[in-house]
C-alpha positions as CSV (number, residue, x, y, z in Angstrom):
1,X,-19.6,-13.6,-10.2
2,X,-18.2,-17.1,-11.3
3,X,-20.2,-19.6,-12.6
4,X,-20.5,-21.8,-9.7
5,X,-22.3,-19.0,-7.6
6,X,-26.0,-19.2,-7.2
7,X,-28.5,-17.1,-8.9
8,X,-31.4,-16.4,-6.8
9,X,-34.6,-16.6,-8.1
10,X,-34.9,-13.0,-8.1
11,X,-32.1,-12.7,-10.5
12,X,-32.6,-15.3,-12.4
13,X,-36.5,-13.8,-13.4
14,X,-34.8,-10.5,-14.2
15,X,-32.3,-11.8,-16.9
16,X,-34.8,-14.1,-18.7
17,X,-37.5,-10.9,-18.6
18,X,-34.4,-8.5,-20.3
19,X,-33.5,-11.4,-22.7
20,X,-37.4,-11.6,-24.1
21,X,-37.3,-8.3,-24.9
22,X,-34.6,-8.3,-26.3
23,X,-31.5,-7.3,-24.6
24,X,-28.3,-9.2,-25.7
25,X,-26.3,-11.3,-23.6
26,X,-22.9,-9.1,-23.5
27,X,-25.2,-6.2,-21.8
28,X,-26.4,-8.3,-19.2
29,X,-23.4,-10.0,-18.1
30,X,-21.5,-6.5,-17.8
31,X,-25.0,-5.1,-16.0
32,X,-25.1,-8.1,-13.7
33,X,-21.2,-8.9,-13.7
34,X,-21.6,-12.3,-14.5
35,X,-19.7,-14.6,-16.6
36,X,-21.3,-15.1,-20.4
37,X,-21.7,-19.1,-20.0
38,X,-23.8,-18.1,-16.6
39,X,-26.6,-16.1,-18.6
40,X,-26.2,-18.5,-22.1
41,X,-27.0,-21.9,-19.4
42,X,-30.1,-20.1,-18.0
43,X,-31.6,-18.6,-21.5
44,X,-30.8,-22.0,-22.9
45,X,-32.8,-23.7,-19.6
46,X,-35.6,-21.1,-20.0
47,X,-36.0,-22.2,-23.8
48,X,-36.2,-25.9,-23.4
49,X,-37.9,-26.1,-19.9
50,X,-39.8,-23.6,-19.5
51,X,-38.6,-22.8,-16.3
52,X,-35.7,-20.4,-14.4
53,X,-35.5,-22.9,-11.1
54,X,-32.3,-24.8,-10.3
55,X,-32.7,-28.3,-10.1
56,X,-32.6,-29.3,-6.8
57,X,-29.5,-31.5,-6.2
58,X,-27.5,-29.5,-9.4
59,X,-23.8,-28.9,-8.3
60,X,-21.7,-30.2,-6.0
61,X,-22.4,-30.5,-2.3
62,X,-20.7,-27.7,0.3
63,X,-18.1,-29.7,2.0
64,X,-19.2,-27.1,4.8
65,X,-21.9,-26.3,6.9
66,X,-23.5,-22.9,7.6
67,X,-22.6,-23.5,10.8
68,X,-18.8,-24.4,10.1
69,X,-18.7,-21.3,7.7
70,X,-19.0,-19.2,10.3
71,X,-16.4,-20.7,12.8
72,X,-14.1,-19.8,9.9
73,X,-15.1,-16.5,9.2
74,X,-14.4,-16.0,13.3
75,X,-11.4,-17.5,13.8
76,X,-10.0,-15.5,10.7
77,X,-11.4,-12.2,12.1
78,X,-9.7,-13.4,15.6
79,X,-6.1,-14.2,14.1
80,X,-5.8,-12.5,10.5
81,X,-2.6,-13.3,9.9
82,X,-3.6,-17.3,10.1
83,X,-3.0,-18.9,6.6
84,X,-5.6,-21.0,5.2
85,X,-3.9,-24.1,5.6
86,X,-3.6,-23.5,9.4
87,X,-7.5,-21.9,9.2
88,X,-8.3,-25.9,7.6
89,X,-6.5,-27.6,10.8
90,X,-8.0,-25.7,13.2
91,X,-11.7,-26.6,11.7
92,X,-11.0,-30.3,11.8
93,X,-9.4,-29.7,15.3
94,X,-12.9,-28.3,16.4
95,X,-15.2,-30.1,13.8
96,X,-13.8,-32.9,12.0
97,X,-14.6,-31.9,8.9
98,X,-11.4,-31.8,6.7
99,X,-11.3,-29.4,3.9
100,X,-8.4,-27.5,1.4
101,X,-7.2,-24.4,1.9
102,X,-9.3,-23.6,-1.5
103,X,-12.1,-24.0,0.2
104,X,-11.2,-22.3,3.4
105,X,-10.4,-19.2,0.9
106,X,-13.4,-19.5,-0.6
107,X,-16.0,-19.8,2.8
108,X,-13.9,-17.0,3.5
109,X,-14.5,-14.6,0.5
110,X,-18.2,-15.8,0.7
111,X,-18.3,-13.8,4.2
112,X,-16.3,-10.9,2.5
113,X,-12.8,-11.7,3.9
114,X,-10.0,-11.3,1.1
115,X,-5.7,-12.2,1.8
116,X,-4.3,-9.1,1.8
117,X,-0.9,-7.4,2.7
118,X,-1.3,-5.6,5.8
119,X,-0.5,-1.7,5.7
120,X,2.3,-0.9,7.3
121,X,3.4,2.3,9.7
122,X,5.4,3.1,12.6
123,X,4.4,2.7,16.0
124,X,2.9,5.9,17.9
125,X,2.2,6.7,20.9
126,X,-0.6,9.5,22.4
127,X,1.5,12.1,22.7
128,X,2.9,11.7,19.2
129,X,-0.5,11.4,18.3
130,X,-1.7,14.8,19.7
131,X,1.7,16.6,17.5
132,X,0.8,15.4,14.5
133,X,-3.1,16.3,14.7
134,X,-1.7,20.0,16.4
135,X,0.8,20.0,13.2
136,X,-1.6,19.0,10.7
137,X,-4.2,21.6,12.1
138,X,-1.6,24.6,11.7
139,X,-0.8,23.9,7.8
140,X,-3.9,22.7,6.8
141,X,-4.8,26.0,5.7
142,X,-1.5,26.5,4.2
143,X,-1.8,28.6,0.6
144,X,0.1,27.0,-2.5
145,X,2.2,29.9,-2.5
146,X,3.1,29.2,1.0
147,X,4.4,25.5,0.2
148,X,6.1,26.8,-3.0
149,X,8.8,27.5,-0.5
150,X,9.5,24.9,0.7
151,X,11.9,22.0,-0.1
152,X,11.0,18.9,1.2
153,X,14.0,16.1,2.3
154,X,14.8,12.8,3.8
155,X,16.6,10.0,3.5
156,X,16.1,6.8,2.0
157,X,17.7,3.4,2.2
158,X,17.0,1.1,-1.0
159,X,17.8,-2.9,-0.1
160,X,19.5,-5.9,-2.6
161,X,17.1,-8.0,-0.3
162,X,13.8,-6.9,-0.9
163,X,11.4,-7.2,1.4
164,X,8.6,-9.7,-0.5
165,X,6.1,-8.8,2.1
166,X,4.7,-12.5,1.2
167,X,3.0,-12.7,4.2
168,X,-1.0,-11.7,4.0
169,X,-4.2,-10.9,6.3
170,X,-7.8,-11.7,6.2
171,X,-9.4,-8.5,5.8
172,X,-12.6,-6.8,4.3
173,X,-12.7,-4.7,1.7
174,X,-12.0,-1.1,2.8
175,X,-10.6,-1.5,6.0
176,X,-6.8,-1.6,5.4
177,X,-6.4,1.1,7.7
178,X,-7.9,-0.2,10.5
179,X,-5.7,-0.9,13.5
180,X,-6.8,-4.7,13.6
181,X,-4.9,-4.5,9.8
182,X,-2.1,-2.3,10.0
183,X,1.4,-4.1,10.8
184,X,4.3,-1.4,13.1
185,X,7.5,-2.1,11.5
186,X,10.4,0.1,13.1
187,X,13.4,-0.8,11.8
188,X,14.7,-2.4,8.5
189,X,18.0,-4.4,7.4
190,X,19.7,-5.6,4.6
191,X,22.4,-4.9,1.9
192,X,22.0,-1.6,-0.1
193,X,22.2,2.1,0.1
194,X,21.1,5.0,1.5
195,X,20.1,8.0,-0.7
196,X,19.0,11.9,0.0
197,X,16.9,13.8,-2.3
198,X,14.6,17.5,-2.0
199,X,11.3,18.3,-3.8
200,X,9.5,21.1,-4.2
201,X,6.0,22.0,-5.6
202,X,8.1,23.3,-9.1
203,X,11.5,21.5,-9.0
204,X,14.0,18.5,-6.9
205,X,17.4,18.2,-6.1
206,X,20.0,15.9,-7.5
207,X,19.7,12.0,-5.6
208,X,22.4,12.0,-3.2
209,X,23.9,8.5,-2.7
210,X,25.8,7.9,0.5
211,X,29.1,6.1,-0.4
212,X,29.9,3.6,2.6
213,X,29.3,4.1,6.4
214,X,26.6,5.8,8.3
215,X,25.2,9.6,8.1
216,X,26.7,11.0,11.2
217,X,26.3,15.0,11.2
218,X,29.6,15.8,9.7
219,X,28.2,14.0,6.7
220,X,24.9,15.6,6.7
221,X,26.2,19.2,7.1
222,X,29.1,18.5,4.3
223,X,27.6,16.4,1.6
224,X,23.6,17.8,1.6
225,X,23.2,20.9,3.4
226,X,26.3,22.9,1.6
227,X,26.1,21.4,-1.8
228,X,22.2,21.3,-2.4
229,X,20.4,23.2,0.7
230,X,22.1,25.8,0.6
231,X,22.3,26.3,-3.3
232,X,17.9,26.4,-2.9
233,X,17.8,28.8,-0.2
234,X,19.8,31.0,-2.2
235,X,18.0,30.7,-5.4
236,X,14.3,30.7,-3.4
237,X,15.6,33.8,-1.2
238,X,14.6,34.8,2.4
239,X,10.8,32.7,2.1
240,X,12.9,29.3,1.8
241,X,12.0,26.6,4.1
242,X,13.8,23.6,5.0
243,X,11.8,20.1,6.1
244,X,14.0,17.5,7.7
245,X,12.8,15.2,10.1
246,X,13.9,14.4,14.0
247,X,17.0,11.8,13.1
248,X,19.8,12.5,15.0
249,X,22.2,13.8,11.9
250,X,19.7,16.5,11.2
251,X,20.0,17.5,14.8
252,X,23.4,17.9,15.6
253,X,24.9,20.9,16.7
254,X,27.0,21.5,13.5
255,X,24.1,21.6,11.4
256,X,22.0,23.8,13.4
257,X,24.8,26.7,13.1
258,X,25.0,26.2,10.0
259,X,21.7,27.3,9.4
260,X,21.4,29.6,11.6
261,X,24.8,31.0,9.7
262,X,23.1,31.1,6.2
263,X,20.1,32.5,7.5
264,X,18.0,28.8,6.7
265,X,14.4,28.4,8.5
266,X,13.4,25.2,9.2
267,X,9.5,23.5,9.8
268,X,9.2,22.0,12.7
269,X,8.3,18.6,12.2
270,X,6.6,15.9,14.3
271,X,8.6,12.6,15.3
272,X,7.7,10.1,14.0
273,X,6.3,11.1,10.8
274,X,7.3,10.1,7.6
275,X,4.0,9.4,5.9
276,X,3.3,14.0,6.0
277,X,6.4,14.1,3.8
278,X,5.6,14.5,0.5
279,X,9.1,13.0,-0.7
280,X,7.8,9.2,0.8
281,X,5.5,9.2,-2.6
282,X,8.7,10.0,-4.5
283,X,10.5,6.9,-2.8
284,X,7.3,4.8,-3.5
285,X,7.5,5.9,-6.9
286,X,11.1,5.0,-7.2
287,X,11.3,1.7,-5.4
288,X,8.8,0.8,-8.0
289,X,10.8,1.6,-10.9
290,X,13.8,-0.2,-9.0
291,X,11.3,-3.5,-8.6
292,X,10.4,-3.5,-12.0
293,X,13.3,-3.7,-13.5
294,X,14.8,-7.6,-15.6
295,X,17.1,-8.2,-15.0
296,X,17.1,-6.4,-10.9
297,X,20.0,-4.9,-9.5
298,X,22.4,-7.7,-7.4
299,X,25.0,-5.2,-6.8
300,X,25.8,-2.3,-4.7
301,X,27.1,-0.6,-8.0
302,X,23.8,-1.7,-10.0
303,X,21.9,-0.6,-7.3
304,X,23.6,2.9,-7.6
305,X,23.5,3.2,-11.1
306,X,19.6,1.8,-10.9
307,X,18.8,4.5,-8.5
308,X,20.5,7.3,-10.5
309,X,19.0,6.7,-13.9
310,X,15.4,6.1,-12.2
311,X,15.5,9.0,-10.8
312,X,16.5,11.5,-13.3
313,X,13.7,9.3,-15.7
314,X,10.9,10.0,-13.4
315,X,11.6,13.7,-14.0
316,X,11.5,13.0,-17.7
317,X,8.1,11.3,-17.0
Protein backbone atom coordinates (compact mmCIF):
# COMPACT_ATOMS: atom_id res chain seq x y z
CA UNK A 1 0.00 0.00 0.00
CA UNK A 2 1.59 3.45 -0.93
CA UNK A 3 1.33 6.26 1.01
CA UNK A 4 -1.26 8.15 -0.84
CA UNK A 5 -3.92 5.31 -0.34
CA UNK A 6 -6.52 5.84 2.38
CA UNK A 7 -6.65 4.17 5.61
CA UNK A 8 -10.15 3.49 6.72
CA UNK A 9 -11.00 4.20 9.94
CA UNK A 10 -11.13 0.68 10.66
CA UNK A 11 -7.50 0.41 9.99
CA UNK A 12 -6.40 3.19 11.25
CA UNK A 13 -8.01 2.20 15.10
CA UNK A 14 -6.18 -1.07 14.68
CA UNK A 15 -2.57 0.25 14.21
CA UNK A 16 -2.83 3.03 16.92
CA UNK A 17 -4.44 0.04 19.41
CA UNK A 18 -1.12 -2.42 18.41
CA UNK A 19 1.24 0.64 18.72
CA UNK A 20 -0.05 1.37 22.63
CA UNK A 21 0.76 -1.73 23.52
CA UNK A 22 3.50 -1.86 22.29
CA UNK A 23 4.10 -3.40 18.97
CA UNK A 24 6.89 -1.63 16.84
CA UNK A 25 6.42 -0.06 13.76
CA UNK A 26 8.46 -2.54 11.32
CA UNK A 27 5.83 -5.37 12.47
CA UNK A 28 2.99 -3.54 11.50
CA UNK A 29 3.91 -2.20 8.30
CA UNK A 30 4.97 -5.92 7.17
CA UNK A 31 1.51 -7.19 8.99
CA UNK A 32 -0.46 -4.45 7.20
CA UNK A 33 1.89 -4.07 4.13
CA UNK A 34 2.15 -0.53 4.30
CA UNK A 35 4.88 1.80 3.79
CA UNK A 36 6.87 2.86 7.33
CA UNK A 37 6.21 6.86 6.79
CA UNK A 38 2.27 5.60 6.53
CA UNK A 39 2.17 4.18 10.17
CA UNK A 40 5.10 6.88 11.66
CA UNK A 41 2.36 10.00 10.10
CA UNK A 42 -0.64 8.38 12.00
CA UNK A 43 1.19 7.48 15.47
CA UNK A 44 2.71 10.95 15.19
CA UNK A 45 -1.18 12.39 14.44
CA UNK A 46 -2.50 10.11 17.33
CA UNK A 47 0.20 11.70 19.72
CA UNK A 48 -0.38 15.31 19.13
CA UNK A 49 -4.20 15.29 18.33
CA UNK A 50 -5.64 12.91 19.92
CA UNK A 51 -7.31 11.67 17.14
CA UNK A 52 -6.94 8.78 14.02
CA UNK A 53 -9.50 10.80 11.54
CA UNK A 54 -8.19 12.34 8.26
CA UNK A 55 -8.71 15.85 7.93
CA UNK A 56 -11.30 16.42 5.75
CA UNK A 57 -9.89 18.19 2.61
CA UNK A 58 -6.14 16.39 3.31
CA UNK A 59 -4.59 15.37 -0.19
CA UNK A 60 -5.18 16.10 -3.41
CA UNK A 61 -8.52 16.02 -5.16
CA UNK A 62 -9.41 12.87 -7.60
CA UNK A 63 -9.21 14.36 -10.97
CA UNK A 64 -12.01 11.59 -11.49
CA UNK A 65 -15.29 10.76 -10.49
CA UNK A 66 -16.69 7.49 -9.18
CA UNK A 67 -18.71 7.58 -11.98
CA UNK A 68 -15.84 8.20 -14.55
CA UNK A 69 -13.77 5.45 -12.77
CA UNK A 70 -15.93 3.08 -13.75
CA UNK A 71 -16.35 4.00 -17.56
CA UNK A 72 -12.65 3.26 -17.44
CA UNK A 73 -12.51 0.15 -15.76
CA UNK A 74 -15.34 -0.85 -18.72
CA UNK A 75 -13.88 0.25 -21.62
CA UNK A 76 -10.51 -1.47 -20.53
CA UNK A 77 -12.43 -4.83 -19.73
CA UNK A 78 -14.15 -4.21 -23.40
CA UNK A 79 -10.76 -3.59 -25.47
CA UNK A 80 -7.62 -4.84 -23.21
CA UNK A 81 -5.24 -4.24 -25.42
CA UNK A 82 -6.14 -0.31 -25.41
CA UNK A 83 -3.04 1.63 -23.95
CA UNK A 84 -3.69 4.14 -21.34
CA UNK A 85 -3.01 7.00 -23.41
CA UNK A 86 -5.86 5.98 -25.92
CA UNK A 87 -8.04 4.74 -22.45
CA UNK A 88 -7.41 8.98 -21.46
CA UNK A 89 -8.87 10.12 -25.03
CA UNK A 90 -11.63 8.08 -25.07
CA UNK A 91 -12.74 9.49 -21.43
CA UNK A 92 -12.46 13.05 -22.59
CA UNK A 93 -14.29 11.97 -25.92
CA UNK A 94 -17.23 10.73 -23.59
CA UNK A 95 -16.71 13.02 -20.50
CA UNK A 96 -14.57 15.87 -20.90
CA UNK A 97 -12.54 15.31 -18.28
CA UNK A 98 -8.78 15.20 -19.40
CA UNK A 99 -6.43 13.15 -17.43
CA UNK A 100 -2.59 11.32 -17.88
CA UNK A 101 -2.21 8.02 -18.66
CA UNK A 102 -0.85 7.87 -14.84
CA UNK A 103 -3.88 8.37 -13.78
CA UNK A 104 -5.81 6.19 -16.11
CA UNK A 105 -3.24 3.35 -14.81
CA UNK A 106 -3.91 4.13 -11.50
CA UNK A 107 -8.24 4.27 -11.64
CA UNK A 108 -7.38 1.22 -13.31
CA UNK A 109 -5.29 -0.75 -10.62
CA UNK A 110 -7.79 0.79 -8.10
CA UNK A 111 -10.52 -1.64 -9.81
CA UNK A 112 -7.88 -4.48 -9.92
CA UNK A 113 -6.81 -4.18 -13.66
CA UNK A 114 -2.86 -4.53 -14.02
CA UNK A 115 -0.83 -4.10 -17.95
CA UNK A 116 0.17 -7.33 -18.60
CA UNK A 117 1.69 -9.38 -21.51
CA UNK A 118 -0.95 -11.53 -22.86
CA UNK A 119 -0.30 -15.50 -22.82
CA UNK A 120 0.21 -16.69 -25.83
CA UNK A 121 -0.91 -20.28 -27.67
CA UNK A 122 -1.84 -21.55 -30.93
CA UNK A 123 -5.17 -21.49 -32.27
CA UNK A 124 -7.51 -24.73 -31.72
CA UNK A 125 -10.23 -25.83 -32.90
CA UNK A 126 -13.05 -28.48 -31.21
CA UNK A 127 -11.87 -31.32 -32.62
CA UNK A 128 -8.30 -30.58 -31.62
CA UNK A 129 -9.70 -29.86 -28.48
CA UNK A 130 -11.45 -33.28 -28.01
CA UNK A 131 -7.58 -35.12 -28.97
CA UNK A 132 -5.84 -33.54 -26.61
CA UNK A 133 -8.30 -34.04 -23.60
CA UNK A 134 -8.69 -38.02 -25.13
CA UNK A 135 -4.63 -37.94 -25.16
CA UNK A 136 -4.19 -36.39 -21.97
CA UNK A 137 -6.77 -38.89 -20.33
CA UNK A 138 -4.72 -42.02 -21.71
CA UNK A 139 -1.27 -40.96 -20.05
CA UNK A 140 -2.47 -39.35 -17.20
CA UNK A 141 -2.01 -42.44 -15.28
CA UNK A 142 1.23 -43.04 -16.88
CA UNK A 143 3.96 -44.65 -14.15
CA UNK A 144 7.49 -42.94 -14.00
CA UNK A 145 8.87 -46.03 -15.20
CA UNK A 146 6.70 -45.81 -18.14
CA UNK A 147 8.02 -42.20 -19.19
CA UNK A 148 11.56 -43.20 -18.41
CA UNK A 149 11.39 -44.50 -21.92
CA UNK A 150 10.72 -42.09 -23.57
CA UNK A 151 12.77 -39.41 -25.40
CA UNK A 152 11.06 -36.38 -25.97
CA UNK A 153 11.96 -34.04 -29.37
CA UNK A 154 11.16 -31.08 -31.41
CA UNK A 155 12.44 -28.38 -33.11
CA UNK A 156 13.17 -25.00 -32.20
CA UNK A 157 13.96 -21.79 -34.08
CA UNK A 158 15.91 -19.13 -31.97
CA UNK A 159 15.57 -15.40 -33.72
CA UNK A 160 18.45 -12.24 -33.97
CA UNK A 161 15.07 -10.19 -33.78
CA UNK A 162 13.57 -10.88 -30.67
CA UNK A 163 10.28 -10.70 -30.30
CA UNK A 164 9.97 -7.68 -27.30
CA UNK A 165 6.38 -8.68 -26.78
CA UNK A 166 6.14 -4.74 -25.70
CA UNK A 167 2.73 -4.75 -26.23
CA UNK A 168 0.36 -5.34 -22.86
CA UNK A 169 -3.30 -6.04 -21.64
CA UNK A 170 -5.54 -4.97 -18.90
CA UNK A 171 -6.09 -7.91 -16.88
CA UNK A 172 -6.86 -9.09 -13.32
CA UNK A 173 -4.75 -10.87 -11.27
CA UNK A 174 -5.13 -14.64 -12.00
CA UNK A 175 -6.72 -14.72 -15.06
CA UNK A 176 -3.93 -14.90 -17.73
CA UNK A 177 -5.42 -17.91 -19.04
CA UNK A 178 -8.59 -16.81 -19.73
CA UNK A 179 -9.55 -16.66 -23.39
CA UNK A 180 -10.49 -12.86 -23.15
CA UNK A 181 -6.31 -12.77 -22.34
CA UNK A 182 -4.68 -15.23 -24.25
CA UNK A 183 -3.19 -13.86 -27.78
CA UNK A 184 -3.07 -17.10 -31.02
CA UNK A 185 0.08 -16.52 -32.60
CA UNK A 186 0.77 -19.19 -35.54
CA UNK A 187 3.62 -18.39 -37.23
CA UNK A 188 6.91 -16.58 -36.48
CA UNK A 189 9.82 -14.75 -38.67
CA UNK A 190 12.94 -13.38 -38.46
CA UNK A 191 16.75 -14.07 -38.82
CA UNK A 192 18.25 -17.07 -36.78
CA UNK A 193 18.35 -20.77 -36.49
CA UNK A 194 16.61 -23.70 -36.11
CA UNK A 195 17.83 -26.24 -33.50
CA UNK A 196 16.74 -30.07 -32.44
CA UNK A 197 17.30 -31.51 -29.21
CA UNK A 198 15.74 -34.95 -27.00
CA UNK A 199 15.17 -35.28 -23.28
CA UNK A 200 14.46 -37.74 -21.21
CA UNK A 201 13.43 -38.14 -17.50
CA UNK A 202 17.52 -39.26 -16.80
CA UNK A 203 19.49 -37.83 -19.73
CA UNK A 204 19.31 -35.33 -23.39
CA UNK A 205 20.76 -35.47 -26.63
CA UNK A 206 23.37 -33.27 -28.15
CA UNK A 207 21.56 -29.60 -29.69
CA UNK A 208 21.38 -30.15 -33.19
CA UNK A 209 21.81 -26.93 -35.17
CA UNK A 210 20.40 -26.87 -38.66
CA UNK A 211 23.16 -25.34 -40.97
CA UNK A 212 21.22 -23.23 -43.83
CA UNK A 213 17.87 -24.15 -45.57
CA UNK A 214 14.72 -25.82 -44.36
CA UNK A 215 14.14 -29.37 -42.59
CA UNK A 216 12.73 -31.33 -45.45
CA UNK A 217 12.54 -35.21 -44.53
CA UNK A 218 15.84 -36.11 -46.05
CA UNK A 219 17.29 -33.87 -43.42
CA UNK A 220 15.28 -35.08 -40.59
CA UNK A 221 15.87 -38.86 -41.29
CA UNK A 222 19.88 -38.09 -42.01
CA UNK A 223 20.97 -35.61 -39.48
CA UNK A 224 18.52 -36.53 -36.22
CA UNK A 225 16.97 -39.84 -36.56
CA UNK A 226 20.35 -41.83 -37.51
CA UNK A 227 22.87 -39.92 -35.55
CA UNK A 228 20.95 -39.40 -32.17
CA UNK A 229 17.47 -41.51 -32.32
CA UNK A 230 18.70 -44.21 -33.22
CA UNK A 231 21.86 -44.28 -30.88
CA UNK A 232 18.85 -43.99 -27.75
CA UNK A 233 16.70 -46.64 -28.98
CA UNK A 234 19.63 -48.75 -28.93
CA UNK A 235 20.96 -47.91 -25.61
CA UNK A 236 17.15 -47.79 -23.96
CA UNK A 237 16.30 -51.31 -25.87
CA UNK A 238 12.91 -52.58 -27.16
CA UNK A 239 10.69 -50.12 -24.31
CA UNK A 240 12.13 -46.93 -26.27
CA UNK A 241 9.66 -44.45 -27.36
CA UNK A 242 9.98 -41.78 -29.72
CA UNK A 243 7.74 -38.20 -29.40
CA UNK A 244 7.79 -36.07 -32.41
CA UNK A 245 5.14 -33.93 -33.35
CA UNK A 246 2.66 -33.77 -36.64
CA UNK A 247 5.23 -31.36 -38.88
CA UNK A 248 5.49 -32.56 -42.22
CA UNK A 249 9.38 -33.66 -41.95
CA UNK A 250 8.53 -36.05 -39.20
CA UNK A 251 5.91 -37.52 -41.46
CA UNK A 252 7.45 -38.26 -44.55
CA UNK A 253 7.56 -41.55 -45.90
CA UNK A 254 11.40 -41.91 -45.52
CA UNK A 255 11.24 -41.51 -41.95
CA UNK A 256 8.55 -43.77 -41.22
CA UNK A 257 10.57 -46.83 -42.82
CA UNK A 258 13.04 -46.02 -41.13
CA UNK A 259 11.53 -46.72 -37.99
CA UNK A 260 9.69 -49.16 -38.79
CA UNK A 261 13.37 -50.63 -40.06
CA UNK A 262 15.03 -50.17 -36.61
CA UNK A 263 12.23 -51.45 -34.85
CA UNK A 264 11.37 -47.46 -33.29
CA UNK A 265 7.80 -46.93 -31.61
CA UNK A 266 6.53 -43.79 -31.73
CA UNK A 267 3.60 -41.85 -29.32
CA UNK A 268 1.01 -40.69 -31.11
CA UNK A 269 0.79 -37.15 -30.58
CA UNK A 270 -2.01 -34.52 -30.93
CA UNK A 271 -1.70 -31.58 -33.65
CA UNK A 272 -1.26 -28.86 -32.51
CA UNK A 273 0.37 -29.34 -29.34
CA UNK A 274 3.44 -28.08 -28.28
CA UNK A 275 2.74 -26.94 -24.82
CA UNK A 276 2.32 -31.40 -23.60
CA UNK A 277 6.04 -31.51 -24.71
CA UNK A 278 8.14 -31.41 -21.94
CA UNK A 279 11.16 -30.14 -24.17
CA UNK A 280 9.07 -26.50 -24.64
CA UNK A 281 10.34 -25.77 -20.76
CA UNK A 282 13.83 -26.67 -22.05
CA UNK A 283 13.56 -24.00 -24.92
CA UNK A 284 12.00 -21.54 -22.31
CA UNK A 285 14.86 -22.24 -20.26
CA UNK A 286 17.21 -21.67 -22.97
CA UNK A 287 15.85 -18.63 -24.77
CA UNK A 288 16.31 -17.16 -21.37
CA UNK A 289 19.85 -17.80 -20.97
CA UNK A 290 20.21 -16.58 -24.80
CA UNK A 291 18.15 -13.11 -23.57
CA UNK A 292 20.28 -12.59 -20.75
CA UNK A 293 23.21 -12.59 -22.15
CA UNK A 294 25.69 -8.60 -22.61
CA UNK A 295 26.66 -8.33 -24.93
CA UNK A 296 23.48 -10.54 -27.11
CA UNK A 297 24.19 -12.49 -30.00
CA UNK A 298 24.01 -10.17 -33.54
CA UNK A 299 25.24 -12.98 -35.60
CA UNK A 300 24.16 -16.16 -37.10
CA UNK A 301 27.55 -17.61 -35.78
CA UNK A 302 27.07 -15.91 -32.21
CA UNK A 303 23.85 -17.14 -32.17
CA UNK A 304 25.27 -20.79 -32.80
CA UNK A 305 27.88 -20.64 -30.54
CA UNK A 306 25.32 -18.87 -27.80
CA UNK A 307 23.00 -21.80 -28.25
CA UNK A 308 25.76 -24.51 -27.99
CA UNK A 309 27.44 -23.30 -24.81
CA UNK A 310 23.87 -22.55 -23.15
CA UNK A 311 22.88 -25.61 -23.62
CA UNK A 312 25.60 -27.93 -22.49
CA UNK A 313 25.67 -25.16 -19.23
CA UNK A 314 22.20 -25.89 -18.34
CA UNK A 315 23.19 -29.50 -17.96
CA UNK A 316 25.97 -28.36 -15.71
CA UNK A 317 23.31 -26.49 -13.79
Amino acid sequence: MSNHQRLDDGMRLRIVGRLEVGQSQVQICREFNLTPSVVCNLWKQFQDTGSIERKPGQGRPRDTTATEDRYLSIIARRNRGATASQLSRDLYAATGTRVSRVTVSKRLHETGLLARRPAVCVPLTSSNRRVRLAWSREHRDCSMDQWTTVLFTDESWFSLNTDSRRTFIWRELGTRYLPSNVSEIDHYGGGGLMVWAGIMLDGRTPLHVFERGTVTGVRYWDEILKPYVRLFRGAVGPEFILVDDNARPHRALLVDEFLESEDIRRMNWPARSPDLNPIEHAWDALGREIATRNPPPTTIQEMKTALLNEWTNCHRK
